[in-house]
C-alpha positions as semicolon CSV with decimal commas, in nm:
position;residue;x (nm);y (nm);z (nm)
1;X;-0,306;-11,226;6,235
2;X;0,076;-11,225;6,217
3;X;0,204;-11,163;5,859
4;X;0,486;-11,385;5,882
5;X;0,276;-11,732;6,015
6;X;0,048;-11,594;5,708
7;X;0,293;-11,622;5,463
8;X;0,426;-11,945;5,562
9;X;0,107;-12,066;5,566
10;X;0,059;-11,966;5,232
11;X;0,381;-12,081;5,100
12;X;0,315;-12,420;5,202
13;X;-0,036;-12,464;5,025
14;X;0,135;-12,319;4,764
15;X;0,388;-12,580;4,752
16;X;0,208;-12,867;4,795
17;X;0,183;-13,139;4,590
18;X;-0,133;-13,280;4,399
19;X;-0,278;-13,555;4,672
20;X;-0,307;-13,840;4,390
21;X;0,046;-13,734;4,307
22;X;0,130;-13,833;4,620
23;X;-0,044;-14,067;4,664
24;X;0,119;-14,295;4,398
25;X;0,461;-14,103;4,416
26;X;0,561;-14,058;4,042
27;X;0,461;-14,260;3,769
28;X;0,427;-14,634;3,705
29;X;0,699;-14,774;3,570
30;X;0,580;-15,102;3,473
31;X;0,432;-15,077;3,086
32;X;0,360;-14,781;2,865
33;X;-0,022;-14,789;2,911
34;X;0,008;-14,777;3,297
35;X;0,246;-14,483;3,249
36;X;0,040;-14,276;3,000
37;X;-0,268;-14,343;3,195
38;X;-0,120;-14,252;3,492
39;X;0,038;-13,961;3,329
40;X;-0,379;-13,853;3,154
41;X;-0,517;-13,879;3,511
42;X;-0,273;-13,659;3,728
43;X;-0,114;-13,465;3,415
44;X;-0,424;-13,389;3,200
45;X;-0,233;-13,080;3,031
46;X;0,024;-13,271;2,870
47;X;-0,008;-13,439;2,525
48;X;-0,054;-13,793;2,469
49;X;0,169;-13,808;2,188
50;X;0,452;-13,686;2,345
51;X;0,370;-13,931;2,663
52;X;0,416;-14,247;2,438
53;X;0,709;-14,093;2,256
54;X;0,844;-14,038;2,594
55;X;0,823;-14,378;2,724
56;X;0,976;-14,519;2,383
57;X;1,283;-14,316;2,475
58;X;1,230;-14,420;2,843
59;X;1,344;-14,752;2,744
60;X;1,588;-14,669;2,498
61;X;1,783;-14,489;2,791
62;X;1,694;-14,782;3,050
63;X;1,892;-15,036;2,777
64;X;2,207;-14,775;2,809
65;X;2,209;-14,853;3,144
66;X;2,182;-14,470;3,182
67;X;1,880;-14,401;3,444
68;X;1,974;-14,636;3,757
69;X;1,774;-14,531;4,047
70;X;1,375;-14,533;4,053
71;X;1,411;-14,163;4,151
72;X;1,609;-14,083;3,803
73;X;1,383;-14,292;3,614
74;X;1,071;-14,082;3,738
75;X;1,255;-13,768;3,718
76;X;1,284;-13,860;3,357
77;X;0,950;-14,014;3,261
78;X;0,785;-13,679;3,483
79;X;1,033;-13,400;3,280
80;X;0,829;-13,299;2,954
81;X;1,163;-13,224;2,681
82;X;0,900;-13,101;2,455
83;X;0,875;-12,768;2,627
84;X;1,268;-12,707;2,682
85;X;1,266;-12,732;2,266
86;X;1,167;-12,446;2,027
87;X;0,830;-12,486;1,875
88;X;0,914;-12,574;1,540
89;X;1,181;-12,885;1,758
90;X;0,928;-13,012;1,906
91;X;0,896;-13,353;1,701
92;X;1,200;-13,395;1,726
93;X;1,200;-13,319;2,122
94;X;1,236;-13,757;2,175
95;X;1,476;-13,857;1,917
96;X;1,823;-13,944;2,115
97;X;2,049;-13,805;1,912
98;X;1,875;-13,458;1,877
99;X;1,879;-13,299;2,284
């Protein structure tokens, strides 16, 4: 076996994506129960809480006018602000004037 192919190899499966991921590339972005659903399913290590709070801010920023491509708005609704926050922040991790 060549180590080289054999890393690559590795790399990639390393790399890849979840298949239902994939699959429905990113999260709905219809309705807050479609999104935390979606979010329980494919995400199961992430908190509900913070998946609703996220959507509420979700639409504050969509009213802004601040997220305008569908590739922003999933990068937003998939980024979890929670961790980026100090433990004892972390309620306040969705509030918009706080981050």
């Amino acid at each position: 076996m060549l180590r080289r192919e054999f890393l690559l190899g590795a790399a990639a499966i390393a790399a890849s994506a979840p298949a239902a991921a994939l699959a429905a590339e990113g999260p709905p972005l219809s309705s807050k129960d479609a999104f935390v659903a979606w979010m329980k399913a494919n995400r199961p290590a992430e908190d509900p809480k913070y998946l609703e709070r996220r959507w509420d801010r979700y639409q504050v920023v969509i009213s802004f006018n601040d997220l305008w491509t569908p590739a922003d708005k999933r990068a937003f609704l998939m980024t979890p602000r929670q961790e980026f926050c100090l433990p004892e922040n972390r309620e306040d991790a969705y509030v918009g004037h706080y981050i």
